[in-house]
C-alpha positions as CSV (number, residue, x, y, z in Angstrom):
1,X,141.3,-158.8,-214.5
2,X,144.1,-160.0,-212.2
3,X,144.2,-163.8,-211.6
4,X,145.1,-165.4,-208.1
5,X,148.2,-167.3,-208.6
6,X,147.5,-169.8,-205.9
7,X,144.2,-170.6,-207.6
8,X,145.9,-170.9,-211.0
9,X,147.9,-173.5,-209.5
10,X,144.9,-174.9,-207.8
11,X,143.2,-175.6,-211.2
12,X,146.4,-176.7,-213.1
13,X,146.9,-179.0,-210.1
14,X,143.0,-180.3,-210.6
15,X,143.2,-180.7,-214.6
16,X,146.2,-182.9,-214.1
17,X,144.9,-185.1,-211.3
18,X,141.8,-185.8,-213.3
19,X,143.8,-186.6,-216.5
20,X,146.1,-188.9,-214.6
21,X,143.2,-191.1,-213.8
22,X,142.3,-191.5,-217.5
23,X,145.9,-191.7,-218.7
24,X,149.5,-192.3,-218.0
25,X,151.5,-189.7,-217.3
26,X,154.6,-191.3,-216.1
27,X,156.1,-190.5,-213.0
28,X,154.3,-186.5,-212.3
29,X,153.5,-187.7,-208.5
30,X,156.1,-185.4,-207.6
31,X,155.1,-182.4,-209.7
32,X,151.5,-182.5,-208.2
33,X,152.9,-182.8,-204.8
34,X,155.0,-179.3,-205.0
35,X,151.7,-177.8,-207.2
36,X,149.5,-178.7,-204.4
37,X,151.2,-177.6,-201.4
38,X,152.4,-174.1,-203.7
39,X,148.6,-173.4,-204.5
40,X,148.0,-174.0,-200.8
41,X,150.5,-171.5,-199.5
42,X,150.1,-169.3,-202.0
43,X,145.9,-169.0,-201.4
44,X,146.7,-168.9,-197.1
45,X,148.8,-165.8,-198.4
46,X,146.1,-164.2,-200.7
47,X,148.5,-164.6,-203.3
């Protein structure tokens, strides 16, 4: 079964935004930002 990328990055992009709330991460603010807005072109695609 083939997996949507954009929604791949979608969930990797969820999982880290909840953990950032329980734990420090360091500086990823700018890693989520490029995740997010990949997952979101990537699903208006149908990637």
């Amino acid at each position: 079964m083939r997996r949507n990328l954009g929604f791949t990055l979608l969930a990797i992009w969820l999982i880290l935004v909840g953990v950032a709330e329980f734990v420090s991460l360091g500086s990823i603010a700018g890693l989520l930002n490029v995740l997010a807005l990949a997952a979101g072109v990537l699903i208006l695609l149908g990637q």
